[in-house]
Structure formats: structure tokens, C-alpha cells
C-alpha positions as CSV (number, residue, x, y, z in Angstrom):
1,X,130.5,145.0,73.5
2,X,130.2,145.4,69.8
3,X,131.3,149.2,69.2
4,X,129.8,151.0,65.9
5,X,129.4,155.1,64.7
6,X,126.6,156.8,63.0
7,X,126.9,158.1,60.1
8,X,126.5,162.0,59.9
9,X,124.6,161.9,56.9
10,X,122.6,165.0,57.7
11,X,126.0,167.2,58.3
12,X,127.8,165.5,55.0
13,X,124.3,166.4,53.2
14,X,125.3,165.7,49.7
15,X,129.1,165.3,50.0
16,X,128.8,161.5,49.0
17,X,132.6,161.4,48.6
18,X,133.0,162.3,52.2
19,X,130.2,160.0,53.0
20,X,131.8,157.1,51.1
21,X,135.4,158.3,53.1
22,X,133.7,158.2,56.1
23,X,132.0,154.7,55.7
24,X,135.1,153.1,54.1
25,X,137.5,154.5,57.3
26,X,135.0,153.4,60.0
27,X,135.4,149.9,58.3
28,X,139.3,150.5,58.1
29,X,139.6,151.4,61.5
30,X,137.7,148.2,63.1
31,X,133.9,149.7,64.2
32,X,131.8,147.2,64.2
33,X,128.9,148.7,62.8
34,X,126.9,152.0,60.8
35,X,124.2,153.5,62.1
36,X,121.8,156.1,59.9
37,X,118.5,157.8,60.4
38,X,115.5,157.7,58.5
39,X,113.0,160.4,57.2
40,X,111.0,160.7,54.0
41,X,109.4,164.4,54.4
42,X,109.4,166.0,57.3
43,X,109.0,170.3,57.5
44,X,111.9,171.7,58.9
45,X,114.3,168.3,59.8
46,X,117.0,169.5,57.5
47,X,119.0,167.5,54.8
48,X,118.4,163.8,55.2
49,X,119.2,160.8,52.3
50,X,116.6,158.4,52.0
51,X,117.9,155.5,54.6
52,X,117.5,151.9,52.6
53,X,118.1,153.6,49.2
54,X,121.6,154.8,50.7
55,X,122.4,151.7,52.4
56,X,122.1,149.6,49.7
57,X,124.8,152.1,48.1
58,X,127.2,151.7,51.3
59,X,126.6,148.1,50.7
60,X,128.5,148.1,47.6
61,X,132.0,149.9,48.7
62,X,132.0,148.1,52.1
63,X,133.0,144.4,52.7
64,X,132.3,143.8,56.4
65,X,131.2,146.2,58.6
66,X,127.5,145.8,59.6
67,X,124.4,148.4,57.9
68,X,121.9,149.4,60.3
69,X,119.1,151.9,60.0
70,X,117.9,153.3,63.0
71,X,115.1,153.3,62.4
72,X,113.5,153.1,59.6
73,X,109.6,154.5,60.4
74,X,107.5,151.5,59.3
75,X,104.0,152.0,59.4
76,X,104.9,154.6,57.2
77,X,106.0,152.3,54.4
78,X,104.2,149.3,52.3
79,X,105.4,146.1,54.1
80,X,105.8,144.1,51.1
81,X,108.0,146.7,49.5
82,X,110.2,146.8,52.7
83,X,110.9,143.9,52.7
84,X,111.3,143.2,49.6
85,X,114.1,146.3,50.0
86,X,115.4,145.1,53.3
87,X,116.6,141.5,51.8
88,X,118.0,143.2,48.4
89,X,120.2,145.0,51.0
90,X,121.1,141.9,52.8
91,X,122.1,140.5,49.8
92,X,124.4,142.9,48.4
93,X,125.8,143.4,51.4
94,X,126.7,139.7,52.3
95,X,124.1,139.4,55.3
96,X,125.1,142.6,56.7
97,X,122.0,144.3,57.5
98,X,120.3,144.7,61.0
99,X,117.3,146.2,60.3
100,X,115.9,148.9,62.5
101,X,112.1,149.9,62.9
102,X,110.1,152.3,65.0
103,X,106.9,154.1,64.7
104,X,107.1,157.3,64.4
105,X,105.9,160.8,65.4
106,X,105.1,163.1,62.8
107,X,101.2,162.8,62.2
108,X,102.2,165.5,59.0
109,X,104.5,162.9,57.6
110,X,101.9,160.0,57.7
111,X,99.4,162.1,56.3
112,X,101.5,162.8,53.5
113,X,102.5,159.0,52.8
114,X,98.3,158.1,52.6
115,X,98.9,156.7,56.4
116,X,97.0,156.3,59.3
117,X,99.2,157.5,62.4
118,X,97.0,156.3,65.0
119,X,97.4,153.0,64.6
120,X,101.1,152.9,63.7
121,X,102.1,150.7,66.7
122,X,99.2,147.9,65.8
123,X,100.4,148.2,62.3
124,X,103.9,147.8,63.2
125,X,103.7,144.7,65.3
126,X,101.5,143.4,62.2
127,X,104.4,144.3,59.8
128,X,107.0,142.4,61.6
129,X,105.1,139.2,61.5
130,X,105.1,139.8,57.8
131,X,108.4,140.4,57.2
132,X,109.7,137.4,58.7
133,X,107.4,135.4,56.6
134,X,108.4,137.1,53.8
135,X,111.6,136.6,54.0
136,X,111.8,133.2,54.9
137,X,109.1,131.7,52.7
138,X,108.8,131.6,48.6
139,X,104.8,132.7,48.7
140,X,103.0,133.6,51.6
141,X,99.6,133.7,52.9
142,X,98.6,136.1,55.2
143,X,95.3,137.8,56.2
144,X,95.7,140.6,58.8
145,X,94.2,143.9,59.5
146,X,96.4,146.0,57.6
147,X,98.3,143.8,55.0
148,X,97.2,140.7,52.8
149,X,99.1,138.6,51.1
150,X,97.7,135.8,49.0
151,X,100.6,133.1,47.7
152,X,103.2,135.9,46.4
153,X,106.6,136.4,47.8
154,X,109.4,138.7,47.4
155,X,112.0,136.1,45.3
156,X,115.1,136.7,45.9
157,X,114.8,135.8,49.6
158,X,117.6,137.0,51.9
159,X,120.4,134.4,52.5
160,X,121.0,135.6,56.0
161,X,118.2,135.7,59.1
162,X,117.7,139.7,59.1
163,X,117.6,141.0,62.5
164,X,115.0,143.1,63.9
165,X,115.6,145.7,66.5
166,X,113.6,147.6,68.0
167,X,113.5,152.1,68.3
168,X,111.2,153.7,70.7
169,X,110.5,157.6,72.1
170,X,111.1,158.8,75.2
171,X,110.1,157.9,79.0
172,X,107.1,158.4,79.9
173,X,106.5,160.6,83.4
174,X,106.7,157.1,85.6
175,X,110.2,157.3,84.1
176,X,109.6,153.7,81.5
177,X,108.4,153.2,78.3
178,X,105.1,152.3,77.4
179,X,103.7,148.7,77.5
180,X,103.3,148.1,74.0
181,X,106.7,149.3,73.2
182,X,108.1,146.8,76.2
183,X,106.2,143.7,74.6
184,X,107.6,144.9,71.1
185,X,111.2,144.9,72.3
186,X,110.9,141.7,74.2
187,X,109.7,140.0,70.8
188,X,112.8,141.2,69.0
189,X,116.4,141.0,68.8
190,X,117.2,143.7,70.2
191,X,116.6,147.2,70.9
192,X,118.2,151.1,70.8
193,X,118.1,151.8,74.0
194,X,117.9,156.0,73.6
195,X,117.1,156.4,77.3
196,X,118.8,158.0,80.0
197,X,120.5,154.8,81.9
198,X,118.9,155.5,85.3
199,X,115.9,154.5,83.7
200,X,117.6,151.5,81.9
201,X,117.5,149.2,84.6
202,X,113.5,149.2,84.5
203,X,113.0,149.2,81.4
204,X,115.1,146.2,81.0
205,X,113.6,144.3,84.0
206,X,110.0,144.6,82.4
207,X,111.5,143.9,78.8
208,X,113.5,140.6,80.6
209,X,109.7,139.5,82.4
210,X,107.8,139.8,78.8
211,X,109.9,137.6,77.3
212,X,110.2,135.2,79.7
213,X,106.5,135.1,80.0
214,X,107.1,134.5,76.0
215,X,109.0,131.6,77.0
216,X,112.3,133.7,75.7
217,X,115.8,133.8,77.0
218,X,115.9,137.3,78.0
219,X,119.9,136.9,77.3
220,X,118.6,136.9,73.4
221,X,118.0,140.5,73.1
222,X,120.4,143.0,72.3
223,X,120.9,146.3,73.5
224,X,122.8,149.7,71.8
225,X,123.5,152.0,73.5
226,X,124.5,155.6,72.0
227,X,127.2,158.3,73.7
228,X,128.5,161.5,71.8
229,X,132.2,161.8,71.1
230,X,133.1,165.0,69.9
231,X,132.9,168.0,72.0
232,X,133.9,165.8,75.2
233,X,137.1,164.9,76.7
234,X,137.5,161.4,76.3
235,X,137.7,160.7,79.9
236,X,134.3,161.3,80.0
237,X,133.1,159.4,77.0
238,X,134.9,156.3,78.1
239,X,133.1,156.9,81.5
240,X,129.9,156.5,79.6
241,X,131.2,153.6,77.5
242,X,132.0,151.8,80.9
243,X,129.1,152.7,82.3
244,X,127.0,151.4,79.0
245,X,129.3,148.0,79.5
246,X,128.9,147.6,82.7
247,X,124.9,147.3,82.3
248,X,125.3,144.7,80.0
249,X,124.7,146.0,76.8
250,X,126.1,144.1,73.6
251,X,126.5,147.2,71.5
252,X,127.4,151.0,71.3
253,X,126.8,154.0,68.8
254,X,129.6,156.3,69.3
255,X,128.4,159.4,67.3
256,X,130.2,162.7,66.0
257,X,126.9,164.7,65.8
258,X,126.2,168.1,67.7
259,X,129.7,169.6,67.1
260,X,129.0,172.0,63.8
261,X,131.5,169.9,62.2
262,X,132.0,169.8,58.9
263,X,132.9,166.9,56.5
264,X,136.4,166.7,57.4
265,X,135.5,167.5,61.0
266,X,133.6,164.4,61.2
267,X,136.6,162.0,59.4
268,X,139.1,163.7,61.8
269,X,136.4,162.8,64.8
270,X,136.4,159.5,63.5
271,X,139.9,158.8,63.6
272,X,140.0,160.7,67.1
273,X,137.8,158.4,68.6
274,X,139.4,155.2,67.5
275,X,142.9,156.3,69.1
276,X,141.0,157.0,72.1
277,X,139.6,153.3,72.1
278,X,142.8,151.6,71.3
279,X,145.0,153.8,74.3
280,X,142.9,152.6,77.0
């Protein structure tokens, strides 16, 4: 199991020399992977740097450890500029981008980006077709409902196969997530599972029969899940981590969030963590 951090972007607000720290001694210490969240305007979400715009910054003082927005709210955005965006990130990071989408659920937000919120899951599914074309062919065609593309492309073209993965809300009252979102998943490479784990085992049964019915190896699709560590004794968090491994998940997001830590709060969380890893 692949074992990553987010990046406490919205506690650091605009101490980019703490960010950089942070990002540079996550890579030092051996995570495998950063995770950020995304938001363009939102009323009262608090301090928040624009995700791709960032990452492609991170890309530039990192070397190996992978960049991963989660999620970035697509229906939100012009496809063609995303991806365009998306594989200038993969190339100045060296094919180190997984590349998170979701949906969203601020109708306010959409309004305020000139986009239609009900039909943000259609258009999703539409814009993922499209951004695999996009970045693996020189011009594209493409006639959907939402996007068309007539012989251009997005030149540079990412050197690396970007990974999709998938972000979703929470349970529904049967205790799994809609149908749609399944079907989405089980077309990906992988998903954030942000679910309590009783309900994981569902969820990933229906998730395993849509893409078999796909004619996919269910064993294909990756899973994150995400644990706090900070504020916890680390008996407990490593319970959690077990727990996460022992469903079969092939990643995990430890986070430092929730504390009312500062900057140096967070780096000394960091470091915390990573001790606690290396003395089981």
C-alpha cells in the first residue's frame, strides 16, 4: 500500500515557504504521494490556492513524489483547457500526475463559472472520454453533447498515460453510492474512497460487478483511502491504516488537518507521522 499526505494548503494559506518545506520533506521522508483540494469561489470555504495552478509549481521543486488533486471539480471547468493544463503538469513533473475529478456540490459556484450544475455528472463522464483523446491523439474529432472538438489538439501531449481517479459524496441512506457514481469508478483507475469502511465492502462489490460486466479486471482499480494523524495516538491511526490494508486498498492519505495547527505544526506532524510508520 502506497502511503501519501495531503497537503494543508488551506492552514499554510499563503505561507508558500512552508508549503514548499512541507512538499520537499514529504518527498525527503519517503511518502509516496501529495494530495490537494480544489475550489475556485466558494462563500465561506476559507483560504484555498487554485489546485493545477499550484501543482504545476510543486512540480518544479519536487523530483519524485507523485501530484494528485483530489479532486479537481470538472464540470466546472472547459475540458479542452483541462487538459491541456493537466498534461503541462505531467510534463513538468516527469509523469507525476494522477489526476483527480469529481462533480461537485455548490450549485452557487457553477452558477458563477457560466455552468449548468444539473447536469454535471453527464458532463463529467463526457469530459473523461475527451481527455483521454486529447491526450493521446495530435487532433481530435469529437461531437458530444457538451464539448466539440473538430481536428485540434492540445500539442504538447503528455509523455506519460495520466491516471484518472475517481471522487464522489457521501452514502446515500441504503448506506452506497449512487449508480452513476459506481459505473464512473468502475471505468477509472481508481477511486478516493471517502466512506466510512463498513460501507466499503459494498461499494466495492458493485464497483468490482460493473467492471466486469465492462469486461475489466476489477484488480485494475485503485483505491485511497484517507485517516487523520494528528490529534490521535498512533495506536489508533495505525489501527486504521491496518484496517485500510487489510481491505485491500493500494493507497493511503494520511492527513494533518483538523488540529488548529499551524505551519510548523503541520512540518512537525509530518515528521511525527513518518517515525510512527518506520517503528512499527
Amino acid at each position: 500500500m502506497k502511503i501519501g499526505i495531503s497537503l494543508p494548503v488551506r492552514e499554510m494559506q499563503n505561507d508558500l515557504a512552508a508549503i514548499k518545506e512541507f512538499a520537499q520533506t514529504a518527498e525527503d521522508l519517503g511518502f509516496t504521494h501529495l494530495r490537494i483540494p480544489d475550489q475556485v469561489a466558494r462563500d465561506g470555504a476559507g483560504h484555498l490556492h487554485e489546485a493545477l495552478t499550484l501543482l504545476a509549481w510543486v512540480a518544479g521543486f519536487t523530483e519524485r513524489i507523485e501530484l494528485v488533486p483530489s479532486v479537481i471539480i470538472l464540470p466546472e471547468r472547459e475540458t479542452v483547457l483541462v487538459a491541456k493544463q493537466a498534461a503541462e503538469i505531467d510534463l513538468l513533473s516527469g509523469g507525476r500526475l494522477r489526476f483527480g475529478v469529481g462533480v461537485g456540490r455548490s450549485p452557487e459556484e457553477f452558477e458563477a463559472l457560466g455552468q449548468e450544475f444539473t447536469t454535471r455528472g453527464r458532463r463529467t463522464d463526457e469530459q473523461i472520454e475527451l481527455l483521454k483523446l486529447l491526450w493521446k491523439h495530435e487532433t481530435v474529432e469529437f461531437n458530444g453533447r457538451f464539448d466539440t472538438v473538430n481536428g485540434i489538439g492540445i500539442n504538447p501531449l503528455p509523455e506519460h498515460d495520466i491516471p484518472i481517479w475517481i471522487g464522489h459524496g457521501p452514502v446515500g441512506d441504503d448506506g452506497n453510492l449512487p449508480r452513476p457514481v459506481l459505473r464512473r469508478i468502475a471505468r477509472s483507475d481508481g477511486w478516493f474512497a471517502v466512506l466510512p469502511r463498513e460501507h466499503y465492502p459494498a461499494a466495492k462489490a458493485a464497483i468490482d460487478g460493473f467492471a466486469q460486466a465492462d469486461g475489466r479486471d476489477p484488480s485494475e482499480i485503485g483505491v485511497e483511502g484517507a485517516i487523520g494523524a494528528v490529534g490521535r495516538e498512533p495506536e489508533e491511526w495505525l489501527a486504521d491504516l491496518q484496517a485500510w490494508d487489510d481491505l485491500g486498498a493500494t493507497h493511503l492519505c494520511l492527513r494533518t488537518l483538523g488540529g488548529g495547527l499551524d505551519s510548523a505544526g503541520h512540518l512537525e506532524g509530518l515528521r511525527a507521522a513518518k517515525e510512527v510508520l518506520d517503528s512499527r
